[in-house]
C-alpha positions in Angstrom: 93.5 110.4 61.6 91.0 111.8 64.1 91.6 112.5 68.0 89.6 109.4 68.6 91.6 106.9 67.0 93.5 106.9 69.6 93.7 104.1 72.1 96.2 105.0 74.5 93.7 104.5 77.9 89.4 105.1 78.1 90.9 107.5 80.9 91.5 110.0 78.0 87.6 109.7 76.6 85.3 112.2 76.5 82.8 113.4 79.5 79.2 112.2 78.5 76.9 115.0 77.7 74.6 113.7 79.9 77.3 114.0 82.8 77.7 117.5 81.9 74.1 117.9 82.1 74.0 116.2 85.5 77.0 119.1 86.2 75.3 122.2 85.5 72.0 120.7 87.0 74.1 120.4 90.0 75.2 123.8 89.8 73.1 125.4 92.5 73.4 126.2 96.2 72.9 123.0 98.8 74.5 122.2 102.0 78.5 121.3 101.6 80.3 118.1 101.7 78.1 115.0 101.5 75.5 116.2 103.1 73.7 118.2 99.6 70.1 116.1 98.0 72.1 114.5 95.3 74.5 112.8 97.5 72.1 111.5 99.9 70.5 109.6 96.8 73.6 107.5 96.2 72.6 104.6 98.9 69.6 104.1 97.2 70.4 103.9 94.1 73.3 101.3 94.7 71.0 99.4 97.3 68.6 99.1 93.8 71.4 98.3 92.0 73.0 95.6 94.5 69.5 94.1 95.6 71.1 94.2 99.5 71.6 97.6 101.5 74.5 99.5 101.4 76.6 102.7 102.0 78.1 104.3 99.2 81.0 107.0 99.2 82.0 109.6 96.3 85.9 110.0 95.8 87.5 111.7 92.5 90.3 109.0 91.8 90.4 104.9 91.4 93.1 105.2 93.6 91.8 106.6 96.5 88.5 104.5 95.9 90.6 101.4 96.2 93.3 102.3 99.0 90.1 103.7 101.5 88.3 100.9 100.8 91.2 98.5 101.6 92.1 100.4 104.8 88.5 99.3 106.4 89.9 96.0 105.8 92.8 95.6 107.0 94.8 97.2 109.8 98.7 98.5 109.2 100.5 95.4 110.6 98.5 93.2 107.9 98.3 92.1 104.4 96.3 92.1 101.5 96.7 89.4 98.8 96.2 90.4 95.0 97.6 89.3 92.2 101.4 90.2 90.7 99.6 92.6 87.9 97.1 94.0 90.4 96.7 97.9 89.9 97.1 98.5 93.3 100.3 96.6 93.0 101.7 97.9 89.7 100.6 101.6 89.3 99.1 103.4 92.1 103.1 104.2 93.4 102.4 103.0 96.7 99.6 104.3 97.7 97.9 100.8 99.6 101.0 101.3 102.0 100.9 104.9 102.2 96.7 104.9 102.7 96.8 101.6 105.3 99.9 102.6 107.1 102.3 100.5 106.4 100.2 97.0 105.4 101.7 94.6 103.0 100.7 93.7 99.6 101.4 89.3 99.3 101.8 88.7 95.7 99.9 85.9 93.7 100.3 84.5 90.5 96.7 83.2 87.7 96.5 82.8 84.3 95.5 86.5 82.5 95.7 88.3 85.8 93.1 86.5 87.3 93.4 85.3 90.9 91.9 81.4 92.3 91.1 80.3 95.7 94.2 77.7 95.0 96.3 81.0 94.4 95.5 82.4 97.4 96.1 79.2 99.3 98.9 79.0 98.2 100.0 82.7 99.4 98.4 82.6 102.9 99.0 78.9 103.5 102.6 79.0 104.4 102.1 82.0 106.5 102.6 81.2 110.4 100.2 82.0 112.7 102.2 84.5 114.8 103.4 88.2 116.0 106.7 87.1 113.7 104.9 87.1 110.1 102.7 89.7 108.1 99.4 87.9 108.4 96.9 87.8 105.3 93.5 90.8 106.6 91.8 90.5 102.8 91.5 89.9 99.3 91.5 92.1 96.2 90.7 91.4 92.6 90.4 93.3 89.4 87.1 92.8 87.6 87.4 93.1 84.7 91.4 92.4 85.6 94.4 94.2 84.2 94.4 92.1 81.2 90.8 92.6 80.2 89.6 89.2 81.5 86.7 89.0 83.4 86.0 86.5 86.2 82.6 84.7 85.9 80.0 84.7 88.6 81.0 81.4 90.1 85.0 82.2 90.1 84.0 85.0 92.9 81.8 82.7 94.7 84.5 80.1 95.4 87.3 83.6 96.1 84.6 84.6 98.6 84.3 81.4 99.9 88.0 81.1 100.1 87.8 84.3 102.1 85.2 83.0 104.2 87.6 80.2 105.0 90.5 82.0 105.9 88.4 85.0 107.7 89.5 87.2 105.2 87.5 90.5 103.8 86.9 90.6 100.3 87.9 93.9 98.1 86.6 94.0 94.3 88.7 97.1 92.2 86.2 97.7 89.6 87.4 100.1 87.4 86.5 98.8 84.3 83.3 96.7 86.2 80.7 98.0 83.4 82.8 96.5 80.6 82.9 93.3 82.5 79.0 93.5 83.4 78.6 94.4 79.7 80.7 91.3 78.6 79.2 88.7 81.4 75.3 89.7 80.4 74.8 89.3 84.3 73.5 91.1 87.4 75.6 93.7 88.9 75.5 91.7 92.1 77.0 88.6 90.6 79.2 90.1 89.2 81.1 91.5 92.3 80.6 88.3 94.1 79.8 88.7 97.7 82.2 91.7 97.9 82.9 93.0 101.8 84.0 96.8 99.7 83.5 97.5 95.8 85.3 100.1 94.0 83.4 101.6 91.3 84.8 103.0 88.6 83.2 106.0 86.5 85.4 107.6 84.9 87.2 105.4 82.5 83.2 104.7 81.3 82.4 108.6 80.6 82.4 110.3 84.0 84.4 113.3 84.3 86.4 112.9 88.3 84.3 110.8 90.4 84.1 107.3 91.4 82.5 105.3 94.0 83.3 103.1 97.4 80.3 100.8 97.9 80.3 99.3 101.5 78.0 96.6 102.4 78.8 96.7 105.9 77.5 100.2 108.0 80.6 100.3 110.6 83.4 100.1 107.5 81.1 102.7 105.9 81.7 104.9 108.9 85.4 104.0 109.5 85.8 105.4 105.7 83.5 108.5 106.3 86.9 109.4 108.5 89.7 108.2 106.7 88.1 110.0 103.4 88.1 113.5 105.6 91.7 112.4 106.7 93.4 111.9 103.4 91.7 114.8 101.7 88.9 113.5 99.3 86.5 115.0 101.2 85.4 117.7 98.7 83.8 120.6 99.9 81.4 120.4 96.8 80.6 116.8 96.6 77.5 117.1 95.0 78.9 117.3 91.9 80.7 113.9 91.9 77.4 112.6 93.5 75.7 114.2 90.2 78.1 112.0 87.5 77.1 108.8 89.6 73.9 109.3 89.2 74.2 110.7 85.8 76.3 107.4 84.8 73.3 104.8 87.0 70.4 106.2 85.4 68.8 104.3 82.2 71.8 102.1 82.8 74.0 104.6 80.7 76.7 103.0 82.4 76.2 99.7 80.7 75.3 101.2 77.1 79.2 103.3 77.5 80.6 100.2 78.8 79.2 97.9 75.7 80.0 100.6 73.1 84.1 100.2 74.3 83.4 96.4 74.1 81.9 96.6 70.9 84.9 98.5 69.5 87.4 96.0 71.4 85.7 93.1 69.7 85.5 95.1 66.1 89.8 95.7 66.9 90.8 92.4 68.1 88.6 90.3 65.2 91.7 90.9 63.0 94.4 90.2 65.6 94.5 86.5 65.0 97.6 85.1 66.2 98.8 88.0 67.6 96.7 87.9 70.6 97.6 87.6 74.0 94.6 87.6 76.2 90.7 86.8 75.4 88.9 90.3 75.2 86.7 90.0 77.8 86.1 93.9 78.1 87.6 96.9 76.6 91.2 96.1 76.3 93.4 94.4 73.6 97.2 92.7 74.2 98.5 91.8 70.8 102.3 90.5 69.9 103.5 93.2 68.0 107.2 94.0 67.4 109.1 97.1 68.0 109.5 97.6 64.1 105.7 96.7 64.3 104.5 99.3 66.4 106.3 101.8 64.5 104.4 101.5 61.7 101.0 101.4 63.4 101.9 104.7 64.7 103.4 106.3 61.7 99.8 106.0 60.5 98.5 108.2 63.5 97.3 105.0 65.8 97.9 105.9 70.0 98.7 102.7 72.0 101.2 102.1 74.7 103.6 99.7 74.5 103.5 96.9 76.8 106.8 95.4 77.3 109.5 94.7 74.9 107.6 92.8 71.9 103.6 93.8 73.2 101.1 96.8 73.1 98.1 97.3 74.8 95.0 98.8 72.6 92.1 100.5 74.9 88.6 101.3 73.7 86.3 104.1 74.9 82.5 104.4 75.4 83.3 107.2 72.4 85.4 105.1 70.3 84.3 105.0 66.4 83.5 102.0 64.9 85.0 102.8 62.0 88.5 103.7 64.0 88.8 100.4 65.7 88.4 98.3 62.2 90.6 101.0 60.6 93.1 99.9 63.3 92.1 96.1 63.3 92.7 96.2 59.8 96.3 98.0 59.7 97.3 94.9 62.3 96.0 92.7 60.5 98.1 94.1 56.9 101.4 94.6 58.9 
């Protein structure tokens, strides 16, 4: 069985050759930081993108991309609501409190990891207007979200609207966003929804360590600019994160990566049947697999993780072979 029937994460994918050839076109002398050619040509290039202006920010992790971009948004005595599965919740160990200070996370519940305005109503609602109680700052979703779901154009209208409501800032983690831009067959801007602070995720799509903040608004742009420096992602050689952006926006090779994974998800999961747990909406497959079950799969050289006690979780790559995913569709489908 090859290296790449694995399907333990897309983090474990290959670097694109033509981020590596963004990297050693990179490799020259230019002014440290952010302040190098390739770097200033990431505002553009997401303004194009975005059809409205913005500021965009290089960091190497989702993590960081997420927490810095939540910290613009709300201050350490406040909250952000996501939902029960959230990333930022589950497996970043912390780091929203460590990054804003102290804020709270307020817990919602949706179908397939998906938050709704009536979810977060129903989080902030009860909430008392005073000094004695956390009160609600933003809002952050997963797109696509933890389960490989991804929300439709008008669901993040009425979330933004909700938002709008409640005075709330609106945070989109979008680490797997080209799978669910792939999937939706719409614009990058409806798919992010009237987002106040976008996390863009590279390099689960074929991008080696960098990822993006996208700001819409110029004064949390420059709060960032500070807390970046602060928390160390300010990388003395930022050009060559600026570089795999680039490398990843231009012809729209992050789209063609991010339908490749989907293809392969949708080649997996066509044998699944019963056994699935979640529509495949990106790059990601739940099944209802046994522990007996899993055993097997991996006796014949399948990676996967296990997700909880009678689950596993199946992730496709931008460099996943089509022949490996219906190899593995078809040994679920014969257990």
């Amino acid at each position: 069985m090859s290296a790449r029937a694995q399907f333990l994460s897309d983090n474990a994918a290959a670097v694109h050759p033509k981020v590596w050839e963004a990297l050693r076109r990179a490799d020259e002398a230019d002014s440290p930081y952010d302040g190098d050619a390739i770097s200033q040509q990431l505002d553009e290039a997401m303004t194009d993108l975005f059809g409205r202006e913005c500021t965009a920010l290089w960091v190497a992790t989702g993590t960081a991309a997420n927490c810095l971009a939540l910290a613009t948004l709300c201050p350490p005595h406040g909250a952000v609501v996501c939902h029960r599965e959230a990333h930022i919740e589950m497996d970043e160990a912390g780091a929203p409190g460590f990054f804003l200070h102290g804020a709270k996370l307020l817990l919602a519940e949706g179908e397939h990891a998906k938050l709704t305005p009536d979810a977060v109503r129903r989080v902030v609602e009860p909430i008392r207007d005073d000094v004695h109680q956390v009160q609600p700052h933003a809002v952050s979703v997963t797109q696509a979200s933890e389960y490989g779901c991804s929300y439709r154009p008008e669901e993040l209208r009425a979330l933004r609207n909700t938002c709008d409501e409640r005075g709330l800032g609106f945070h989109v983690d979008g680490a797997r966003f080209a799978n669910a831009v792939a999937f939706l067959g719409c614009s990058a801007a409806d798919a992010i929804g009237g987002a106040d602070a976008f996390s863009f995720g590279f390099v689960k799509n074929g991008a080696m360590n960098a990822e993006a903040i996208v700001f819409f608004d110029p004064e949390a742009a420059g709060l960032a600019r500070y807390r970046r420096k602060r928390a160390g992602h300010l990388q003395s050689k930022g050009r060559f994160l600026a570089a795999q952006v680039l490398a990843m926006l231009g012809d729209d090779l992050w789209l063609d990566n991010a339908r490749s994974a989907n293809s392969a998800a949708q080649a997996l999961s066509a044998h699944a049947g019963e056994r699935l747990l979640h529509p495949v909406e990106a790059n990601e497959v739940f099944l209802a697999c046994t522990p007996a079950e899993r055993d097997a799969l991996r006796a014949q050289g399948f990676g996967f993780y296990d997700w909880g006690a009678r689950a596993a979780r199946f992730v496709t790559a931008w460099d996943t072979r089509h022949e490996d995913a219906e190899a593995l569709g078809l040994a679920i489908a014969n257990l």
